[in-house]
C-alpha positions as CSV (number, residue, x, y, z in Angstrom):
1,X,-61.2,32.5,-45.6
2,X,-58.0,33.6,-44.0
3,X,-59.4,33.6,-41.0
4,X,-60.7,29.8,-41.2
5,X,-57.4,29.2,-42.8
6,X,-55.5,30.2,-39.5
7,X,-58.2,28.7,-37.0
8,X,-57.5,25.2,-39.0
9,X,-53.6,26.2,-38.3
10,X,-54.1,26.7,-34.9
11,X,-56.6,23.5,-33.8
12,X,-54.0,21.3,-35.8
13,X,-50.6,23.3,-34.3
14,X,-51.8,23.3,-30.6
15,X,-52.3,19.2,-30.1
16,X,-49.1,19.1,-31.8
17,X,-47.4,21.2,-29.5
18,X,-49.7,19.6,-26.4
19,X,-47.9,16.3,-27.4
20,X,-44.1,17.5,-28.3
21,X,-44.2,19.2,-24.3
22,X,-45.7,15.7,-22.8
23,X,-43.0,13.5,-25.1
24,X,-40.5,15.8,-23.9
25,X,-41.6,16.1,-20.5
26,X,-41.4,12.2,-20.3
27,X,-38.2,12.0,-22.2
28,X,-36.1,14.3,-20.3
29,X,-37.3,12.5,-16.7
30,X,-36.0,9.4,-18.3
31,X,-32.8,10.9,-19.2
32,X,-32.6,12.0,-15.9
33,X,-33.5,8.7,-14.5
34,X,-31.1,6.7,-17.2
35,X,-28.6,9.3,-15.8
36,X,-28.9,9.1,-11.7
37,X,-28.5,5.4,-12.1
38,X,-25.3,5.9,-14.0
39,X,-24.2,7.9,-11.1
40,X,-25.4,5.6,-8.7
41,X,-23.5,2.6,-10.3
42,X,-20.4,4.6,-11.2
43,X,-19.9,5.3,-7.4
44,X,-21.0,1.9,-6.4
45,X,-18.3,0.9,-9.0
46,X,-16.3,3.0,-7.9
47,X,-16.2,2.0,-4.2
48,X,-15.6,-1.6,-5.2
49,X,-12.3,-1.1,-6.6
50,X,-11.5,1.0,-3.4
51,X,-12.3,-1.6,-1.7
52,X,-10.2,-4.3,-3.5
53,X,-7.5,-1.7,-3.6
54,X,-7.6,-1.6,0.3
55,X,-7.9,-5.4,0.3
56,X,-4.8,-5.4,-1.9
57,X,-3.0,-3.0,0.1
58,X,-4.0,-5.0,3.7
59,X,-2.2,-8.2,1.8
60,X,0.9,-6.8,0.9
61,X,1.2,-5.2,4.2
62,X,0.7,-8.6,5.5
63,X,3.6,-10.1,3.2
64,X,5.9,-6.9,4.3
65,X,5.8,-8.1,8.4
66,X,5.3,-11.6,7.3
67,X,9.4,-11.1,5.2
68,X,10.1,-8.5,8.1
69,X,13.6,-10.6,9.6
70,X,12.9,-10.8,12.9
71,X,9.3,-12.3,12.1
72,X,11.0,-14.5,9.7
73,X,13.4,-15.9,12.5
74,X,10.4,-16.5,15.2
75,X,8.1,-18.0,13.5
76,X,10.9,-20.3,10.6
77,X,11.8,-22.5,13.1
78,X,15.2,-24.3,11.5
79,X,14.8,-27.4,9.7
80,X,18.2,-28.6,10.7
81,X,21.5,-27.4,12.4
82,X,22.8,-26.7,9.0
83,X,22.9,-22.8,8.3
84,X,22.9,-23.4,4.3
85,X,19.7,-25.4,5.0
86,X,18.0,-23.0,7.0
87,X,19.3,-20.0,4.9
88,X,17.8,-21.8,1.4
89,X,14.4,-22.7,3.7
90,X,14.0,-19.2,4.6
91,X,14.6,-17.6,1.3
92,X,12.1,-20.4,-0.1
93,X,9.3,-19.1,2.3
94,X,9.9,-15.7,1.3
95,X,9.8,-16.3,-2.4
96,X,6.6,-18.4,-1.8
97,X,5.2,-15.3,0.0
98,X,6.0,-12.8,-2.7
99,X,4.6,-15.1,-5.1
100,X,1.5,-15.9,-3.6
101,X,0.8,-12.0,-3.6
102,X,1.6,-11.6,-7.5
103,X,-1.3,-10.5,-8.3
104,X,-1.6,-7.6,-6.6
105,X,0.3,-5.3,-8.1
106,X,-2.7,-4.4,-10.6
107,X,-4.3,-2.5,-7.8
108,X,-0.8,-0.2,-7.2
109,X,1.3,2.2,-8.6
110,X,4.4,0.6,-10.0
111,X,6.4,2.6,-8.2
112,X,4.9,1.0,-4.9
113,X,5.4,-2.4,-6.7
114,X,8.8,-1.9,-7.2
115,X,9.3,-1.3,-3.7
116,X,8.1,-4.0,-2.5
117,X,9.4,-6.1,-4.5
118,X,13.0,-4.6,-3.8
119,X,12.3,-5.2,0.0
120,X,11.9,-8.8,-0.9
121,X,15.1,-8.5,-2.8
122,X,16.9,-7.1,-0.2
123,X,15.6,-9.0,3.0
124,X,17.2,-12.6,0.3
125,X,20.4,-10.2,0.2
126,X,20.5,-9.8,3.8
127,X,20.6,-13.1,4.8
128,X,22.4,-14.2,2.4
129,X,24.9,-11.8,3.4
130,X,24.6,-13.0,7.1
131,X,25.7,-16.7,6.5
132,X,29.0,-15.3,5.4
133,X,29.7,-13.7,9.2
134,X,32.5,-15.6,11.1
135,X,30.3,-15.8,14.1
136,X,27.2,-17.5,11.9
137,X,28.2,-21.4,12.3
138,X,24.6,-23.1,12.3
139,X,21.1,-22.6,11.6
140,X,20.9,-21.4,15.8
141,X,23.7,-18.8,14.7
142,X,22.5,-17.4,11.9
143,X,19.3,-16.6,13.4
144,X,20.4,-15.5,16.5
145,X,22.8,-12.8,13.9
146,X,19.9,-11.8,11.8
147,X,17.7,-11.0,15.3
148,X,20.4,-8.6,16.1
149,X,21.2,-7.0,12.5
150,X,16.9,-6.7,12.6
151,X,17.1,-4.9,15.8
152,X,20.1,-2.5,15.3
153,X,18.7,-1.7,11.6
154,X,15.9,-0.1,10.0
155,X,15.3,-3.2,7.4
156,X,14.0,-2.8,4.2
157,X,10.2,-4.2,4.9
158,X,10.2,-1.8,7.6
159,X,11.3,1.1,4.5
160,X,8.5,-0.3,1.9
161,X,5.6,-0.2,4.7
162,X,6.4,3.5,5.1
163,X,6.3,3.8,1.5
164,X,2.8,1.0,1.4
165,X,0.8,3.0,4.2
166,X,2.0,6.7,2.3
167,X,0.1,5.6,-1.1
168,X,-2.5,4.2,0.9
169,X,-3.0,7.7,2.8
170,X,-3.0,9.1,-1.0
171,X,-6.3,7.3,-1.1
172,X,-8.4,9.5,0.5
C-alpha cells in the first residue's frame, strides 16, 4: 500500500513540477524581455533629453554672440542719429533675444542660467554706461565707442560662453 501510495505521489508531483519549470521558464524570458525593452527605451529616453539639452545649449550660445557688443553694433544698424534712440533700440533687441530664449533654462543648471542672464544684464549696463562718455554724441558715436570698449575688453558674453561650452563639456 505504501508503495502505491508513493507511486500515486510521484505520477501526480512530476506533471506538477513539469509545468511549474515550463511556467517559469516562460515567465522569467518575459521578465527578461519586459526588462531589455525598459533598457532600450530608458536610453532612447535618455538620449532625447541629451539631445534637447544640446539643442538648448546651441540656442543660448546663439543668444550669447547674437548680445556679444560688437555683433550688436554690425548688425543694429541705428534707427536715427539720436544716441538715446539707438541706445533704447538696442537694449530692446537684446531684451527681446533673452526673452525669446526663456525657456531654456529647464535644460541647465541654474548656475549656468544665472550667468547668462547676468551677461545680458551687463552687456544693458555697458551701454548704458557708454552713452554717458563725453566723446558719445550720436547714435554713429556711440557705436563707434562700444566697437572699441568690445575690442580692448573681455565682455561679459564672451565670460558666460566660457562658462556655457564648460557645462556643456560636463556632458560627456
Amino acid at each position: 500500500m505504501n508503495s502505491v501510495l508513493i507511486a500515486q505521489i510521484i505520477a501526480y508531483t512530476i506533471p506538477s513540477i513539469a509545468t511549474a519549470a515550463v511556467a517559469y521558464y516562460f515567465f522569467n524570458e518575459q521578465l527578461k524581455e519586459h526588462l531589455e525593452d525598459r533598457k532600450i527605451t530608458a536610453v532612447q529616453e535618455d538620449g532625447s533629453l541629451t539631445t534637447i539639452r544640446l539643442q538648448a545649449y546651441e540656442r543660448l550660445t546663439l543668444f550669447l554672440e547674437r548680445i556679444n557688443p560688437s555683433q550688436l553694433m554690425v548688425r543694429i544698424i541705428p534707427i536715427s542719429e539720436n544716441k538715446f534712440d539707438y541706445q533704447n533700440y538696442v537694449i530692446a533687441q537684446i531684451e527681446q533675444e533673452y526673452e525669446h530664449n526663456l525657456s531654456q533654462q529647464i535644460y541647465m543648471s541654474e548656475e549656468c542660467w544665472s550667468i547668462i542672464t547676468s551677461s545680458k544684464n551687463k552687456t544693458i549696463q555697458l551701454i548704458r554706461t557708454a552713452i554717458t562718455s563725453e566723446t558719445v554724441t550720436n547714435a554713429g558715436t556711440l557705436r563707434e565707442y562700444i566697437l572699441k570698449n568690445s575690442m580692448e575688453n573681455v565682455m561679459p558674453s564672451k565670460e558666460a560662453l566660457f562658462f556655457l561650452k564648460e557645462e556643456v563639456n560636463q556632458l560627456w
